[in-house]
C-alpha positions in Angstrom: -38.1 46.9 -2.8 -38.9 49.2 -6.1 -36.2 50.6 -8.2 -37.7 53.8 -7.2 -36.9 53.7 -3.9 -33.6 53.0 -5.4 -32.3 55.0 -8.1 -28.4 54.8 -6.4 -29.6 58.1 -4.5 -26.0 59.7 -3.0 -24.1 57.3 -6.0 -21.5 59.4 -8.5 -20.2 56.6 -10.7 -19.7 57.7 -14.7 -21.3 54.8 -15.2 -23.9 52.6 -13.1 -26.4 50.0 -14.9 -28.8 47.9 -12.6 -30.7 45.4 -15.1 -33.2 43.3 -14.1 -35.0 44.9 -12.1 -38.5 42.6 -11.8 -41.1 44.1 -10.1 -40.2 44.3 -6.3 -36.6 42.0 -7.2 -33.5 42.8 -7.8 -31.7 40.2 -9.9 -28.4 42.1 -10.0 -26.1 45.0 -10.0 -23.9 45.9 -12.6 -21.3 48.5 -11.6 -18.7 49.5 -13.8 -16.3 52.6 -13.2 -13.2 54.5 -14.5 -12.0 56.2 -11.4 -14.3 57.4 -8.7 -13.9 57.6 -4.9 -14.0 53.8 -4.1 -15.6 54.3 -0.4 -18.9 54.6 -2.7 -18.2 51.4 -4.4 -17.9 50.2 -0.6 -21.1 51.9 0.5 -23.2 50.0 -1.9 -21.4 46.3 -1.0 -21.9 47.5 2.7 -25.7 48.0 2.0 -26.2 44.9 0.3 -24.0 43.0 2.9 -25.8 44.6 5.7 -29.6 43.9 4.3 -30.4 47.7 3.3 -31.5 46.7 -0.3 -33.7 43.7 1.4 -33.2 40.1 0.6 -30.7 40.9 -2.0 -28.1 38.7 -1.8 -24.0 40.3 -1.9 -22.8 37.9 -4.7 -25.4 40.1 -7.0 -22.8 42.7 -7.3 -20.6 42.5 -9.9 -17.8 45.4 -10.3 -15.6 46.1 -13.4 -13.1 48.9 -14.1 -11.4 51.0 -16.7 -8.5 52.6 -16.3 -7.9 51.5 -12.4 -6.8 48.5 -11.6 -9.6 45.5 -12.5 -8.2 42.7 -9.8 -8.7 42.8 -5.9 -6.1 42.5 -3.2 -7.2 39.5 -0.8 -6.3 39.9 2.5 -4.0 37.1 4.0 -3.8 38.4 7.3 -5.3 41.0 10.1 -4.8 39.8 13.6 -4.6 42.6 16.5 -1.5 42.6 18.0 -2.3 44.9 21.0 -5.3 46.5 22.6 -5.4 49.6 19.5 -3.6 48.4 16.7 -4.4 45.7 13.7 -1.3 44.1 11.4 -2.6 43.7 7.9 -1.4 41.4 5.0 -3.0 41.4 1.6 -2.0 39.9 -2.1 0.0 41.6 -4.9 -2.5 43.4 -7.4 -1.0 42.5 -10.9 -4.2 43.1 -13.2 -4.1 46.9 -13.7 -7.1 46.6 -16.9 -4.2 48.9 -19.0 -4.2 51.2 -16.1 -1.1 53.5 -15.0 1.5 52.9 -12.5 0.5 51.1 -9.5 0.8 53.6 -6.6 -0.3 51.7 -4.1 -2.7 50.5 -1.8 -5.2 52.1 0.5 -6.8 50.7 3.5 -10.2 51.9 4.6 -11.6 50.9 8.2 -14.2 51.6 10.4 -16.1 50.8 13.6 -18.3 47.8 12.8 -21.9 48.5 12.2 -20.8 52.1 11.4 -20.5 53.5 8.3 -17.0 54.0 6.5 -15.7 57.4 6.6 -13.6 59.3 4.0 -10.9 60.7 6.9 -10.7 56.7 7.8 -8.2 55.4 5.8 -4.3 54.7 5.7 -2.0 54.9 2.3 0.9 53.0 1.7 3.5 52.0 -0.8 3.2 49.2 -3.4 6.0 47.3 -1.1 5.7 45.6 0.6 1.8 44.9 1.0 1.5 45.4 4.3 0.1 47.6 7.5 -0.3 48.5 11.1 -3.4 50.5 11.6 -3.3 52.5 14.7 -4.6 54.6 17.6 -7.8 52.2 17.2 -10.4 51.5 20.4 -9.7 49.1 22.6 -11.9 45.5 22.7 -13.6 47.1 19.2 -15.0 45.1 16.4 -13.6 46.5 13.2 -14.5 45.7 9.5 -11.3 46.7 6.9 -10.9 46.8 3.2 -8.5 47.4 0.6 -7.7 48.8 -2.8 -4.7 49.4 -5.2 -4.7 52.4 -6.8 -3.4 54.3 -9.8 -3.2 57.8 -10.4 -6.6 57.1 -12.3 -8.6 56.4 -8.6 -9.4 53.5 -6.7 -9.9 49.4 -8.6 -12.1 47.0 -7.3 -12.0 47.0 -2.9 -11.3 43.3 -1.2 -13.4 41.5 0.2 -14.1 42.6 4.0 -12.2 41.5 7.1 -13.6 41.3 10.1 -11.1 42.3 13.3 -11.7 42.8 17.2 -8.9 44.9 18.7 -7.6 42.2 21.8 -6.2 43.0 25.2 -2.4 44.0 26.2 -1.1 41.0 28.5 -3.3 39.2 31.3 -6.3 41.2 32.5 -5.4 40.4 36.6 -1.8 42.2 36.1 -3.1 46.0 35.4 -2.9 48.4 37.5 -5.8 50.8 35.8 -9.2 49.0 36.1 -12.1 51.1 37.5 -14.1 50.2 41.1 -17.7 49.6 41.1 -17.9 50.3 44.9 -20.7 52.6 45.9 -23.3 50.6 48.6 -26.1 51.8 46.2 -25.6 48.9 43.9 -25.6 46.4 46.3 -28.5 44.1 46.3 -29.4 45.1 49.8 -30.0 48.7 49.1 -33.2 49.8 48.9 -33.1 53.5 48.8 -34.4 54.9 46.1 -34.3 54.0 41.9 -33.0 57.2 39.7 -29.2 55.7 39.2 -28.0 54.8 35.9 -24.9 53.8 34.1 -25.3 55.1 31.1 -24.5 58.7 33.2 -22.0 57.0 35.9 -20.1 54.6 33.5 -20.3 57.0 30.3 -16.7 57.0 28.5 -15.6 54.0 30.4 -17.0 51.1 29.0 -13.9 49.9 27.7 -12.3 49.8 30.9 -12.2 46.3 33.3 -14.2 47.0 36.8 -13.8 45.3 39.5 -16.3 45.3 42.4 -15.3 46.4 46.0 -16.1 48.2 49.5 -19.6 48.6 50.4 -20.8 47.5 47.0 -19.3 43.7 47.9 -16.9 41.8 45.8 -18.8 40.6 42.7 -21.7 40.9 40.5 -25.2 39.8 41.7 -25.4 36.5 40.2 -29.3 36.1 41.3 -32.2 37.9 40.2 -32.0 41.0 42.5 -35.5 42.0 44.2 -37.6 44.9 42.3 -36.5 48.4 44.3 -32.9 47.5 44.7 -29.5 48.0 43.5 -30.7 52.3 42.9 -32.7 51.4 39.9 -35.1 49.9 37.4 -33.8 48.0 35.5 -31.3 45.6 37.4 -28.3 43.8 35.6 -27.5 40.5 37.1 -24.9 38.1 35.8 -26.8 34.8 34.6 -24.8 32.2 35.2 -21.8 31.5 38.5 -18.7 33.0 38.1 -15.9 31.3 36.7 -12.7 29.4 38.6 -9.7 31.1 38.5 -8.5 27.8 36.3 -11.4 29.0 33.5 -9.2 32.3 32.7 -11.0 35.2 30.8 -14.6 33.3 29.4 -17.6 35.1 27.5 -20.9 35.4 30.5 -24.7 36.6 30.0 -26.1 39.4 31.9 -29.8 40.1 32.3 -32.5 42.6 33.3 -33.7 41.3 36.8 -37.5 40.4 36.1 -40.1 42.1 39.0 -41.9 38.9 38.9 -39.4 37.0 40.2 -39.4 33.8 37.6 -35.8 34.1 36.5 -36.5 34.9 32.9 -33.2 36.2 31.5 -34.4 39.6 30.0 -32.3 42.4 27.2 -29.6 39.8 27.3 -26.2 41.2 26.9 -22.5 39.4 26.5 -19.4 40.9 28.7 -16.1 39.3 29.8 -15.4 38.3 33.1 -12.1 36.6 34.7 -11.2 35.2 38.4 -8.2 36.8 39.2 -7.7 35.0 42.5 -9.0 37.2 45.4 -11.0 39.6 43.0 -13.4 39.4 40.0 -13.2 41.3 36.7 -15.5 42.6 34.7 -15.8 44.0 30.8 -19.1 46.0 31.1 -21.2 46.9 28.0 -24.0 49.0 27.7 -27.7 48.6 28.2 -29.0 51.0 26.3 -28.2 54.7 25.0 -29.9 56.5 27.2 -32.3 56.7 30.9 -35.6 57.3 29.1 -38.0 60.3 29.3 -38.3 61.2 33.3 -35.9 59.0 33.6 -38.5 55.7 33.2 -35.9 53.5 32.5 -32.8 53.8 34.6 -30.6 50.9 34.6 -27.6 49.5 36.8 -25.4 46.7 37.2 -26.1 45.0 40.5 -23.7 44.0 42.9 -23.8 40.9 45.5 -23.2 43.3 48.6 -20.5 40.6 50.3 -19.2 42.2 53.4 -16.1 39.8 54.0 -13.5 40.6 51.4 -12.7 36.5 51.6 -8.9 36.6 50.5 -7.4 39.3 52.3 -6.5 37.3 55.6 -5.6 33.9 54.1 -2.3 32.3 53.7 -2.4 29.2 51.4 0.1 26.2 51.3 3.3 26.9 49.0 2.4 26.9 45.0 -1.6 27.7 45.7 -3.5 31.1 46.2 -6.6 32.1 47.5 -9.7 32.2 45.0 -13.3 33.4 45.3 -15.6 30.7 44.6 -19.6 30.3 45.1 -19.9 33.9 43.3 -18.3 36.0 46.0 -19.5 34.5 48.9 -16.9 31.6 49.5 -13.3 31.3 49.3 -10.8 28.2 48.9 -6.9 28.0 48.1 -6.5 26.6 44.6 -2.9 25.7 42.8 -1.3 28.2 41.5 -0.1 28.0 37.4 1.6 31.5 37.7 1.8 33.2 34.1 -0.7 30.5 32.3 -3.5 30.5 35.1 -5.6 33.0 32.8 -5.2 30.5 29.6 -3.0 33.5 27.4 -2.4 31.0 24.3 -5.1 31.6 21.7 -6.5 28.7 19.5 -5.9 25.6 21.3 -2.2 26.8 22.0 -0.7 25.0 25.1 0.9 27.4 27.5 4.2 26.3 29.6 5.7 28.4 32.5 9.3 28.9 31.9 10.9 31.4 35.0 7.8 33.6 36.1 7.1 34.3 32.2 5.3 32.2 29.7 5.6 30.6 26.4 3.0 29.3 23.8 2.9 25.6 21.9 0.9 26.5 18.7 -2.0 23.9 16.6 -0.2 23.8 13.0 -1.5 27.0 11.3 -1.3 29.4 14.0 1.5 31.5 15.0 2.6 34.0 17.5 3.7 35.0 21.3 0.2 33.9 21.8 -0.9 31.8 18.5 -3.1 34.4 18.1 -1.6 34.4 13.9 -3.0 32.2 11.6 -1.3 31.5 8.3 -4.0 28.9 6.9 -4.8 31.5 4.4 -1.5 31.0 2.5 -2.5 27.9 1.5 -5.4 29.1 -1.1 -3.3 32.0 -1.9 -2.6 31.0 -5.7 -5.7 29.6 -6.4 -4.7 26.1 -6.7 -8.0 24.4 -7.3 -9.4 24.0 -10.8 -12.8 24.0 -12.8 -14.5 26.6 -10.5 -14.0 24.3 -7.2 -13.7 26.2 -3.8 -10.3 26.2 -1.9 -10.7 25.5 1.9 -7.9 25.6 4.6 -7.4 22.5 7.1 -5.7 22.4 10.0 -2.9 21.3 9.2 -1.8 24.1 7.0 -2.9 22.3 4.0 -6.0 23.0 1.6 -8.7 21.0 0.1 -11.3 22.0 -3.1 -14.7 22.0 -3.1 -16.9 22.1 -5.6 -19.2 25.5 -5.8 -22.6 25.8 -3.5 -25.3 24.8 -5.1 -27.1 28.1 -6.0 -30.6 26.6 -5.8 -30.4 25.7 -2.0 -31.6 29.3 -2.1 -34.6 29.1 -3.8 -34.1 31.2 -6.1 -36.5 30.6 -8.8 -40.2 32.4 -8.4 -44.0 31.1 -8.8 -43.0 27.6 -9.5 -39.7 27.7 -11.7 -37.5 25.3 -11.7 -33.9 26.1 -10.7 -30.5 24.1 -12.7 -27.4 24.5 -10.9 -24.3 25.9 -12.6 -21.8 23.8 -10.4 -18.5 25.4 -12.8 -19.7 28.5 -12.1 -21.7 28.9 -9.0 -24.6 30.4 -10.6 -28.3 29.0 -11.8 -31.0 29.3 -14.5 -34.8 29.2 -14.3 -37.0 27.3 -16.5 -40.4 29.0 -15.8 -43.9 27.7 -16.1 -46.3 29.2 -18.7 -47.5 32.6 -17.7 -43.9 34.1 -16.4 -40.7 34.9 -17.5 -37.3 36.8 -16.7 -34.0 35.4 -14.8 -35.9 34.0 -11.7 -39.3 33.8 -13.2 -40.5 37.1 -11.1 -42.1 38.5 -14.2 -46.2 37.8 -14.7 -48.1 37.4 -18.0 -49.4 41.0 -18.9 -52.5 39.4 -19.8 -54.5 38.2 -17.0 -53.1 41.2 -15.2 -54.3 43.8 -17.1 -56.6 42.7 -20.0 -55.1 44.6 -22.6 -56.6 43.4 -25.5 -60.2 44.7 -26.1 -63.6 43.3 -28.0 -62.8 40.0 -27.8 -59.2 39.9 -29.0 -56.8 37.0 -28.1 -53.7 38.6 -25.6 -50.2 36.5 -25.9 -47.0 37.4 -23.8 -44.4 37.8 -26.1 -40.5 38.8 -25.8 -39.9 39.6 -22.3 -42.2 41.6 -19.6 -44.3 43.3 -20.0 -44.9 42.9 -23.9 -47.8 41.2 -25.7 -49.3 40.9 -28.8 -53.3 41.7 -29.4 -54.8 39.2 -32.1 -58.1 41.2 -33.4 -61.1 39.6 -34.6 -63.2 40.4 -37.9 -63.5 44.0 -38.0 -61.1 45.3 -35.3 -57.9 47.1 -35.7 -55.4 48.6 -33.5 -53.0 47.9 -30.9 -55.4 46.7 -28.4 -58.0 45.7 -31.3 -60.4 49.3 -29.8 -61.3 50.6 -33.1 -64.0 48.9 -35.0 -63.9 49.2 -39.1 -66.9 50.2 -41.4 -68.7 47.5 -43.1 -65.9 45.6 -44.8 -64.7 42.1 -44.5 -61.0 43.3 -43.9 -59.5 41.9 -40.7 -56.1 43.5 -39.2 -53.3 41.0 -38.8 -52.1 41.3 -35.3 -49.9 43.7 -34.7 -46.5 44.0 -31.8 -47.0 46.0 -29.0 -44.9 47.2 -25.6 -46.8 48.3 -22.4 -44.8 49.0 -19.4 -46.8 49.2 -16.7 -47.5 52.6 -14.7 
């Protein structure tokens, strides 16, 4: 990675100063700003966080202010209360760097993997610190930050949360999932291979399916023969479905292989729950797209079960009918009413309690559902000292740590050797003869370009990529090339800097 493929491109700070820059490594950034839009600030932590700028690692970036406020808010809570909205906590900002008035704070969100968006973004009061973000996507990963702000601009963002938007109640009780029930999926068709769901299923993918009529009553849960299902590429689910006592659990789907050997191809995760007589299913795509002539067509297979199992059985008092042996076997299992699908979160224990349900929370989690953890309050006020680390337990309490040690990483180049700063976090290099600089990145000039001319002695001196030429009898100059007339004076060496081109 060369600075100039670099250079900030798209960055408008008053003031932006990247030092170090060794070669093809990047040792640090250095931002420092006054009051600029702060989603650019976020863009370049989302670069280096995401791996744009290489192998440069996040903690490189080091943001100060003037005249916005110089401290960070640090978010204490974001848990998704329903399927589109997120509650948000963060800290007081108190260190305003002699800013103006706090106004208040600003929250700026996005799609995960996407980038962040200047329309994307809440405002809100300095009191309390607090928000609900809504109108969001349902089952969506979403990464959030915040800032306090002055009439100056933006200070310095928090560090990123990380939220998936959750489900509204138990899965098995809607009324609005979608039917995958056309006979062309089944495993038994064989009538042609141009159907694809990324044109059937488009704009639904957030929807639970269930599978029904001629299409059977679950998802092919073997590898399905080449030339079936209406397509190419054949999605099967890996492993059996689970028992209606599992509740909602996390299953692989594959592309069916036309070999037959049961490799597990294009892996993919989706949600699946036993809801008793019926399966559900949260889809995901394949891929964007059929391909060019429509090459590579792709389609969730179905198990083509004719007998819809639970529709004539009656089961003993407190049990239900269940679909077992992936569709094709049935058999009455108790019945747990409200809890059967599991709804507390985090090891909370659910109890029936007259058709409803309520939830027994682990110490540290809160909530209808425990699905709110408050083990972040613990570290809030930073209460270990001399640079250790503050860690949560389970019991609501915290613990201190002392710092990583910074030269796990390797950090140090062509055979430095790395000391650990354990009060701060950070390291130095002590580097071998012939290189220099922070991690010992930078060469000797000397052996790499041969400078020095007619026999002159080359030394590294300062920092790359200066040297010093020491001429023999009768040479002068920088690099010792001019020779004198016939006189005994010698030149005394004299300082150089070459930057390389």
């Amino acid at each position: 990675m060369h600075w100039n493929a670099l250079e900030c491109t798209g960055m408008h700070w008053n003031a932006l100063n990247c030092t170090e820059l060794q070669g093809s490594v990047i040792s640090s950034f250095n931002v420092s700003y006054p009051g600029v839009d702060g989603l650019q600030i976020v863009a370049l932590q989302e670069e280096i966080a995401g791996g744009s700028l290489g192998n440069t690692p996040a903690d490189l970036l080091s943001i100060t202010t003037k005249n916005v406020p110089a401290e960070a808010p640090v978010i204490l809570e974001s848990n998704s209360t329903t399927s589109t909205t997120i509650d948000l906590k963060w800290s007081n900002v108190t260190q305003l760097n002699s800013a103006p008035e706090l106004l208040g704070y600003v929250i700026v969100y996005k799609e995960m993997n996407k980038k962040f968006q200047g329309d994307i973004m809440k405002s809100v009061s300095p009191t309390p610190p607090e928000a609900v973000l809504k109108e969001l996507k349902k089952f969506t990963n979403y990464t959030i930050r915040v800032y306090a702000f002055t009439k100056n601009g933006n200070g310095v963002p928090s560090e990123a949360a990380h939220v998936r938007t959750q489900e509204d109640g138990n899965p098995c009780e809607l009324d609005d999932y979608k039917d995958l029930n056309q006979s062309g999926r089944s495993v038994n068709y064989t009538g042609g291979t141009h159907k694809c769901d990324y044109e059937d299923l488009q704009g639904t993918w957030d929807s639970w399916y269930k599978v029904s009529g001629a299409a059977g009553n679950a998802l092919a849960s073997k590898n399905p023969l080449h030339h079936t299902c209406g397509t190419k590429l054949r999605l099967y689910l890996r492993d059996d479905h689970p028992a209606f006592s599992d509740g909602e659990v996390t299953q692989t789907v594959c592309v069916a292989s036309n070999t037959q050997n049961n490799s597990c191809n294009n892996q993919r995760n989706i949600q699946v729950v036993n809801c008793g007589a019926f399966y559900l299913y949260k889809l995901v795509e394949l891929r964007s797209g059929c391909g060019a002539t429509r090459l590579y067509t792709w389609r969730y297979c179905t198990n083509g079960e004719t007998d819809d199992k639970c529709v004539s059985v009656i089961c003993a008092a407190g049990k239900l009918c269940s679909l077992t042996d992936n569709g094709h076997q049935h058999q009455c299992v108790d019945d747990n009413g409200p809890c059967s699908t599991n709804p507390c979160k985090n090891g909370g224990t659910c109890n029936t309690n007259s058709g409803s349900f309520t939830c027994s929370c682990r110490s540290g989690y809160t909530g209808d559902n425990c699905s709110t953890s408050s083990l972040q309050n613990a570290c809030l006020y930073k209460p270990c000292t001399n640079g250790d680390i503050c860690n949560t337990n389970a019991t609501g309490g915290y613990t201190c740590s002392p710092p990583p040690d910074a030269c796990l990483y390797k950090r140090c180049h062509n055979g430095g050797t790395c000391n650990s700063n354990f009060t701060s976090g950070g390291f130095t290099c002590t580097c071998p003869v012939g290189y220099n600089g922070d991690t010992c990145a930078l060469g000797d000039p000397c052996p790499k370009w041969f400078p020095c001319q007619n026999g002159a002695t080359c030394s590294p001196i300062w920092n790359w990529p200066h040297f010093k030429c020491s001429c023999p009898s009768r040479y002068i100059g920088y690099k010792c090339e001019t020779k004198l007339g016939n006189t005994c004076t010698s030149q005394p060496a004299r300082l150089v800097a070459v930057t390389a081109t």
